[in-house]
N, C-alpha and C positions, 0 to 999 in steps of 0.2 A: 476348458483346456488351457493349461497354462500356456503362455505366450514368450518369445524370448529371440531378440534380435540379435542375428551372428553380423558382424562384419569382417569384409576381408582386409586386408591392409598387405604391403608389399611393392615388390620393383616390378616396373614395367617389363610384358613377356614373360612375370616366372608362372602361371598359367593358374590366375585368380579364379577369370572368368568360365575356363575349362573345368574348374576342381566344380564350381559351384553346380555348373551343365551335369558333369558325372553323377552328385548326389544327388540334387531335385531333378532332373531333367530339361529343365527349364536354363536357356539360353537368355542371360540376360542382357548382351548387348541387345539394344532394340535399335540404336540407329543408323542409318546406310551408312554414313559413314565410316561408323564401329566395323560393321561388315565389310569396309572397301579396302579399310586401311589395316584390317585385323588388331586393332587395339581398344580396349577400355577409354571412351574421352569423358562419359558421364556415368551418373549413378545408374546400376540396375540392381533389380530385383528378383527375389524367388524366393520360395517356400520347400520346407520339408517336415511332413509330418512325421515325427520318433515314439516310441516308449520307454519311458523311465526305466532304470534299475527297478524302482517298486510297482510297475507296470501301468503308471499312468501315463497318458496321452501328453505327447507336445506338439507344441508347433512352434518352428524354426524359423525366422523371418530373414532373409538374406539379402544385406546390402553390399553389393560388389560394386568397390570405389576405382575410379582410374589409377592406375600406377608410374603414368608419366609426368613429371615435375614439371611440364607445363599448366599438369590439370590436379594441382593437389587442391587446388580450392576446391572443383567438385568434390575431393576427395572428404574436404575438410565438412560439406554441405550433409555428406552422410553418416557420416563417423559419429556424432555427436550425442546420438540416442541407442547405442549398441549397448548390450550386455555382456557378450562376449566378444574378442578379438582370437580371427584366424588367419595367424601370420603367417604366409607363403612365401617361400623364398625355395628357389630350382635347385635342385642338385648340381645343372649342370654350370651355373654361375655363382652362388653360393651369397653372401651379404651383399648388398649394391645401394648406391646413394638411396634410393629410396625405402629402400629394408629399413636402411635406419632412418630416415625423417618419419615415414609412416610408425614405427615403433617409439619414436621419439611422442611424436600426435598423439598416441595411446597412454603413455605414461602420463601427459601434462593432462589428458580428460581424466586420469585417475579411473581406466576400465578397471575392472577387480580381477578378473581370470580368463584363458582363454584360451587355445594350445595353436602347436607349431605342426605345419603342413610342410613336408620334404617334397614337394612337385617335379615332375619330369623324372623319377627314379629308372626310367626303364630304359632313360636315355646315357646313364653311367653305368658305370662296373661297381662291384661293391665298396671297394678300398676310396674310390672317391667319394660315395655314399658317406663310407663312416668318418674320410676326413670333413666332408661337409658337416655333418653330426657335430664332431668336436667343435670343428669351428661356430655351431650355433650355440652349444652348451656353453662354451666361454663367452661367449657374446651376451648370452642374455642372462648369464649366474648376477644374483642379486637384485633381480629384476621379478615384478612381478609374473612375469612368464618364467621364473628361476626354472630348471630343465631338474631341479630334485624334486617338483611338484606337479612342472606342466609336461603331457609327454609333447613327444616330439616323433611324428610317424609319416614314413617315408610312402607314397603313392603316386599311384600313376590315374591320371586320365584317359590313357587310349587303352590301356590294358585292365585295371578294374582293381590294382591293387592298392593295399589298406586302405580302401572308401568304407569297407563292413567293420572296423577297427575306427575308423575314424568315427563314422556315424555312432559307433557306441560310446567313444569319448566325448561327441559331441549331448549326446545325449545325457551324460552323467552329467558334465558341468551345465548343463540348462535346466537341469533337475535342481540342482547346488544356486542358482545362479537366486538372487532376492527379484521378487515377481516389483513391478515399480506400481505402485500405489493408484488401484482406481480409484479411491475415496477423494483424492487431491483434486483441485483446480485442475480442470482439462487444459490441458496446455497440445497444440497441434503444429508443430514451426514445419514450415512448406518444402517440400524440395520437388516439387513437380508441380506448375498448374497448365492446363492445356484445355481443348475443345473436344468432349464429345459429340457425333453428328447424334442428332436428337436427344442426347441431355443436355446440352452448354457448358459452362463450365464446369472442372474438375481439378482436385487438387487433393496430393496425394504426402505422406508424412509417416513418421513413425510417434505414435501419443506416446510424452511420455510420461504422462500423469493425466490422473482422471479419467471419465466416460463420457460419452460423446453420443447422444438419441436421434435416430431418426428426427425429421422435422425441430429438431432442439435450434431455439435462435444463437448465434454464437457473433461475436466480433472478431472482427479483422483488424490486424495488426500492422504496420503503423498508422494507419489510415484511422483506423475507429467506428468503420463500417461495420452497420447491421447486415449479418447475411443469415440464412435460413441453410441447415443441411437436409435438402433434400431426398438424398438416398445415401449407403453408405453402402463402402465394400472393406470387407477385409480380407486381405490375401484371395482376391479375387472374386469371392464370394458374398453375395446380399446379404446383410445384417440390418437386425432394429438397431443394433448397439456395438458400438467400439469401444475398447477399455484398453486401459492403457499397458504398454508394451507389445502392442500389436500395430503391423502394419498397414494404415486406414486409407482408401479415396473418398472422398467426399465429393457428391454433387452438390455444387452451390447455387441457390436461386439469392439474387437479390442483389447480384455482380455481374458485371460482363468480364469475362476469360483476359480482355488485354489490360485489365487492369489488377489482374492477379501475377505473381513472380515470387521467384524462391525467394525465402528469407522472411516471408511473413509468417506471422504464426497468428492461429485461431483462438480465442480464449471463448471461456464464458463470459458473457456480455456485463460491463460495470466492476470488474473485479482487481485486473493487471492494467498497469497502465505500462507505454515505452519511459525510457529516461535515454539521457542524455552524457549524464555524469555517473559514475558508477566508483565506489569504494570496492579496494580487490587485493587479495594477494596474489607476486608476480613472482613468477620463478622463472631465473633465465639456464638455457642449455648451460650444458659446460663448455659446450664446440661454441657458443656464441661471442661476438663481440659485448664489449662493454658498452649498455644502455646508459643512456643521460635523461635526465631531470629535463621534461618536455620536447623529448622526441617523439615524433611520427611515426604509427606502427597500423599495420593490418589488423583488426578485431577480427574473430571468426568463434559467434555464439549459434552451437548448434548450427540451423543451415542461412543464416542470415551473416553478414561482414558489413565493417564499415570504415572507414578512416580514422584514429583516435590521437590523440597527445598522452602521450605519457608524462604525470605529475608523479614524481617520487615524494614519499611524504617521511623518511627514514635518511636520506644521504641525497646528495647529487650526483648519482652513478649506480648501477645496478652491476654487480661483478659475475662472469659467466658461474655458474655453481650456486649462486644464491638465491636468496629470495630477498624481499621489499615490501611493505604496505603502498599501496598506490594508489593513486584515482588518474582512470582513464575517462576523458573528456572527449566524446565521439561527434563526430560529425553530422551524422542522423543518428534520431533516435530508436533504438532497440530494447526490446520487449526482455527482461533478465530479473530473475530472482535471485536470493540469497543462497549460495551452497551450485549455482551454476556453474561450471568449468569453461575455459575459453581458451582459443589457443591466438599467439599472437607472432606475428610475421613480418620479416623485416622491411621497412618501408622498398629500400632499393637499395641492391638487389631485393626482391621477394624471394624471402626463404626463413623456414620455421625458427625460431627464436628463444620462443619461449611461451607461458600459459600460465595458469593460474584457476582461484575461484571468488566469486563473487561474492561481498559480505554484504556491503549495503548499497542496493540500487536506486536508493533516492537517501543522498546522504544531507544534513543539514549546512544550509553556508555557515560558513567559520571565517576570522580573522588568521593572522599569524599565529597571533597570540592566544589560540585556544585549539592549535594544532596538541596540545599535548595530551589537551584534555580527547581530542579527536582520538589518534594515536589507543589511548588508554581503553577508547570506547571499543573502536574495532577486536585490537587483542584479545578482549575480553567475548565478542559475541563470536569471533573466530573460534572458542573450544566452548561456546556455550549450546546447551539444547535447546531444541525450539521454542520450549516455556520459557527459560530463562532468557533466551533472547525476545520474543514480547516484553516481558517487565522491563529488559533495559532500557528497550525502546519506550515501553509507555514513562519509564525516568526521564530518560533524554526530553519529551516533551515539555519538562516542567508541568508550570500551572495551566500552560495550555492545553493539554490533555490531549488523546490520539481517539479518533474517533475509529468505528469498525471498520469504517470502510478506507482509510487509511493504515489500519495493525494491519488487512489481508495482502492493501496494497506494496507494502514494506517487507512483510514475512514472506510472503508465495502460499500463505497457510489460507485453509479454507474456515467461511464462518461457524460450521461444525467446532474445526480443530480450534480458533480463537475462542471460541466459548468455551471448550472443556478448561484452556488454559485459564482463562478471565477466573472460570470459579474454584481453581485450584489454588492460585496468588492470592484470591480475595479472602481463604480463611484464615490467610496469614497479613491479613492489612498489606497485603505486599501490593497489590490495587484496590479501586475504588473505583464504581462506579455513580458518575459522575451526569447525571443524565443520561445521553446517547454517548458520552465522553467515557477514557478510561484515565484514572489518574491515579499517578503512586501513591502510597501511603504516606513517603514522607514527603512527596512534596505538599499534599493537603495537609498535612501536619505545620509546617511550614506556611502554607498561606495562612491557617487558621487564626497560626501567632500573629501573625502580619496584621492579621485583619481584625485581632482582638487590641492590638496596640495603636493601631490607626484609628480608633473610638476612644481608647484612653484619651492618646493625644489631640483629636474632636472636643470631647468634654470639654478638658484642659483650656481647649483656647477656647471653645464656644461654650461657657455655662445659662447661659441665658438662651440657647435652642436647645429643644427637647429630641435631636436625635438628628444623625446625620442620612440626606439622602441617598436612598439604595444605589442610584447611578454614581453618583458623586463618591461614593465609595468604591463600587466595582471600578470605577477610571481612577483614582488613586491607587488601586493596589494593582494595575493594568490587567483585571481578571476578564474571562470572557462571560458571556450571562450566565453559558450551564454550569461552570463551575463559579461563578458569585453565588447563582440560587443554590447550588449545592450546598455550599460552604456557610450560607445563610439560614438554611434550614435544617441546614446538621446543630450548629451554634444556638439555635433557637429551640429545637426539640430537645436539647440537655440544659435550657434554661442559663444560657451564658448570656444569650441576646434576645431584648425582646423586637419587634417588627408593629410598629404602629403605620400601617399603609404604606406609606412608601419611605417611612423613618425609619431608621434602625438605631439603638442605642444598646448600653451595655446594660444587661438586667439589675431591676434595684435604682438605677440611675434615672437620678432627677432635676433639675433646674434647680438650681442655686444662683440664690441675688443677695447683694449686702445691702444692708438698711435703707441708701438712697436710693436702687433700683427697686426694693419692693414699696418703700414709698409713692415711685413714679409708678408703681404696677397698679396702684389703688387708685392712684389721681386719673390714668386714661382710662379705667376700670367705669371709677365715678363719673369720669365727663361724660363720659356715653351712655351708661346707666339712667343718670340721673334726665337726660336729653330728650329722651324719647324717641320720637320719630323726628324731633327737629335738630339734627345731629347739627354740631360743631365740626369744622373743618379739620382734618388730623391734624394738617401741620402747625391748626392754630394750638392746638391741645401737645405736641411735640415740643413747640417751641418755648411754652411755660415751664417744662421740669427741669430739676436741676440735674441732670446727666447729659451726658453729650447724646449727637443724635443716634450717634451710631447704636448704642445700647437704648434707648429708645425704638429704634427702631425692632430693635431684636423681642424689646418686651411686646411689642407691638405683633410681631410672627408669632408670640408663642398665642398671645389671646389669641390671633386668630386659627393655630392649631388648634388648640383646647379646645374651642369653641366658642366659648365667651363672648368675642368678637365676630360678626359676621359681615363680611366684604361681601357690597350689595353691588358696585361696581367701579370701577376702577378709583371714583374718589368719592366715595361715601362708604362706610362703613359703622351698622348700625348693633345697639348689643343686643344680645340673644334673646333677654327678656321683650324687651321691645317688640323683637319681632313676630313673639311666639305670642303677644298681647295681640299683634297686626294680625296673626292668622284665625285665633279665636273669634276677632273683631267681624274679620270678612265673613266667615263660616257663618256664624249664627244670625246673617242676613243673608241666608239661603233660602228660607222659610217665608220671606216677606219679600222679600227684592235679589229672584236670582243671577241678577244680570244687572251690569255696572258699567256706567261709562266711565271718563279718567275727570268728569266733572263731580260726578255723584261720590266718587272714590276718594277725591278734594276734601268733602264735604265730609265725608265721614270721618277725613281720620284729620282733618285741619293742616295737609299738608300743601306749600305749592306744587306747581308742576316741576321744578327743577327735581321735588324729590319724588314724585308722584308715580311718574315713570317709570324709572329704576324702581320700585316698589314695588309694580304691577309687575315688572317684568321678570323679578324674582320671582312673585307666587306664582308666576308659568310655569317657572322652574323646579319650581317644588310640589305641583302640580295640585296647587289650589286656588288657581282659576285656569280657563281655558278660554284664550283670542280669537275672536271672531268677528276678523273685521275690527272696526272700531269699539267693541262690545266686547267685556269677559262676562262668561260663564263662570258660576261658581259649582266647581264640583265636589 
């Protein structure tokens, strides 16, 4: 059954609460108070089941907001998640401050349709009827309640007329109305939590996105608490499952009730986070005063508010009629997606202002000096689709790339919907993935070059190393690991780079020495060679060649890359042949004497104990003996 939230909107006394009682039956003021004082002061609710024009079933969810301008914030806590708007306004009082701040509210949440309720008709004559008529058709021409589109039907609550006229209009635009996406991120923003006697807590919302399972774990928002939904109801009724544009209770296990209150909202658990700072477009009344660059205003997302500073990022002033780019800087932080609407309220006096919607709820810090480039970025995901907006984002990252669970946190999109985008961009290079990372094309393009030119320039200065370290590269070009190894093993699988362990060089590329260093390369080559196991000191053999040490030293890294040289311990270093003479030495007195002390070891290879040591303690290493004790094993 399709689902679809009416809200009321209107001035206090033009008989909201009454209209709603007539259709569903259902009385929604519920609190004494409501009953003492005869007025709306908080939200209620009710239901009404209709059939479409093409005879399919709905269900009508109805939130009757207060109409007195002490309590527009309630009013504000339910208005947020409506589909349609049912603007009431009496016959026998006609437009009234609140006609228009409530019709104001509606326009800045951008409702799409909704029609017009003449209340109290039975309490005029007809000539005031039809002047009240005129007077709402002028009022609201050009609007999207324009009166050549929305009707406009006069009824009575005590007597019963046009509620059968109404209910069929109501029924046609709920039919028309776009059903809100259960596929999406469940999003649940709170406006009731209270105490059941033998359930505990409860708390109750309009979804307006996503589904929502029995027993399904869910977090709490701002907080970041795990809670469990224990049972669900909708529109009164026990359910496995709520979907969104229906309106839900939830019992919660895993909370106590006095730490629950309006304004929170339920996600699925790891997905949305709150923010603090929000990128937004602001549009002020035209009744309103002119705004300034870091004034103080009332936030009001859905049913949660908070304190904000308004940052204009276009002028120093916001003129009544216009709009602005802006970042609102909030006091606490609130749970808000991209495409969110808000309305905002004047600090003092409190009274409606102005509204907007949300572009980027976690936007990057910026200097001064790259507000332009800011500016350019919003503009552009302001009329971009939801694919196009991932790619800018995953641009905006640069080389730091955007990880999954940061595109859902950004977008509001779920990891479904980011993957179809991912591999829609990717057949166009438009992304890359990048590990767990997504990265633009051109910015990997761009590192690429970076980092084919930062081994040129390697070479250049270092010809006597065979290849620059992987790390010592990745912090040169300030890449992070996933995308170094990405970009390292892209480079290397089309043969630009090759990868000797932890070297990296440009393919092809090799060590080059002029005549005096490959002379010095043969002389430490030979002194070690020719030594044996009774090696020569380096420094002693460093300090005979004719190059400086520096480049000695380098020819000295590469023998021991290559191999050639083998570092037995921090100062000895013996050649290759040598050693692989030392290991056949040991081995083949396995047969006769498998077990060696560091005297017998002496003996065999005529070395002293300075080098004797470090010898043994390499063939540990290599694991052609084994220490036991004062004793190796030959294995």
């Amino acid at each position: 059954m399709k689902s679809v939230i009416v809200g009321t909107a209107g001035h206090i006394d033009h008989g909201k609460t009454s209209l709603v009682k007539a259709l569903t039956g259902i009385d929604a003021d519920r609190l004494a108070e409501e009953k003492r004082r005869g007025i709306t002061i908080d939200l209620g609710f009710a239901n009404l089941e209709l059939i479409s024009p093409a005879g399919e079933p709905l269900r009508l969810g109805f939130v009757d907001v207060p109409g007195h301008e002490r309590f527009v914030r309630n009013m504000l806590a339910g208005v947020g998640g409506i589909d349609l708007v049912l603007l009431v306004i009496a016959a026998d009082e006609g437009i009234m401050p609140q006609t228009s701040e409530h019709f104001d509210i509606c326009r800045l949440l951008a409702i799409p349709r909704g029609l017009v309720a003449i209340t109290k008709c039975d309490s005029v004559d007809s000539d005031t009827l039809d002047v009240v008529r005129l007077e709402i058709e002028d009022y609201l021409r050009g609007s999207f309640l324009d009166p050549a589109r929305t009707p406009i039907i006069a009824v009575s609550a005590v007597r019963g007329d046009g509620l059968d006229e109404l209910k069929q209009e109501l029924a046609r635009l709920a039919d028309e109305a776009v059903a809100k996406n259960a596929g999406a991120l469940p999003r649940l923003p709170i406006d009731r939590a209270f105490v059941m006697k033998g359930f505990g807590a409860v708390v109750t919302g309009t979804l307006i996105s996503g589904t929502i399972a029995r027993e399904q774990e869910l977090q709490l928002h701002h907080r970041g608490k795990r809670v469990r939904a224990r049972g669900i109801q909708v529109h009164g009724a026990a359910t496995e499952r709520a979907r969104a544009g229906e309106r839900t209770a939830i019992n919660l296990a895993g909370v106590s009730a006095d730490t629950l209150a309006r304004g929170m909202m339920l996600t699925e658990p790891d997905t949305l986070e709150p923010s603090t700072r929000v990128d937004v477009r602001l549009q002020l009344l035209n009744n309103a005063k002119p705004l300034k660059h870091l004034s103080r205003v009332h936030l009001h997302v859905y049913s949660s508010e908070s304190v904000a500073q308004v940052r204009l990022l276009e002028g120093r002033q916001l003129e009544p009629g216009n709009s602005q780019l802006a970042q609102l800087r909030l006091a606490q932080p609130l749970l808000m997606v991209p495409g969110d609407r808000f309305i905002i309220r004047q600090f003092s006096p409190v009274i409606t202002i102005g509204g907007g919607v949300v572009l980027d709820a976690f936007p990057m810090h910026r200097s001064a000096r790259e507000i332009e480039g800011a500016l350019d970025f919003l503009r552009k995901i302001e009329a971009a689709d939801p694919q196009e907006t991932l790619a800018m984002r995953v641009e905006r990252s640069g080389t730091s790339g955007l990880s999954r669970a940061d595109a859902i946190k950004q977008t509001g999109r779920s990891q479904t919907e980011i993957e179809s985008y991912v591999q829609a961009l990717a057949k166009s290079n438009r992304i890359v993935r990048a590990g767990a990372l997504l990265l633009s094309g051109k910015a990997a393009e761009r590192a690429t070059s970076a980092l084919i030119i930062a081994l040129e320039n390697f070479h250049k200065a270092n010809p006597l190393v065979g290849g620059m370290g992987k790390e010592n590269l990745r912090e040169a070009m300030e890449l992070g690991s996933e995308v170094s190894g990405f970009l390292l093993d892209q480079l290397s699988a089309c043969k630009k780079i090759e990868i000797q362990g932890e070297l990296v060089k440009l393919a092809g590329r090799s060590v080059t020495m002029n005549a005096d260093e490959e002379r010095a390369r043969k002389t430490i080559e030979n002194a070690f060679s020719s030594a044996g196991l009774k090696v020569p000191a380096l420094k002693e053999v460093l300090a005979g060649l004719p190059i400086d040490r520096l480049r000695s030293q380098k020819i000295v890294t590469l023998l021991l890359r290559e191999g050639s040289l083998v570092k037995v311990s921090d100062d000895l270093v013996f050649h290759r042949s040598a050693l692989e003479s030392l290991r056949h030495r040991v081995v083949s007195q396995k047969s006769t004497a498998p077990k060696m002390d560091v005297a017998h070891f002496k003996d065999l290879t005529g070395v002293s104990r300075k080098y004797a040591i470090p010898l043994l303690e390499y063939l540990d290493r290599e694991r052609v003996t084994r220490r036991v004790g004062d004793i190796r094993e030959i294995l």
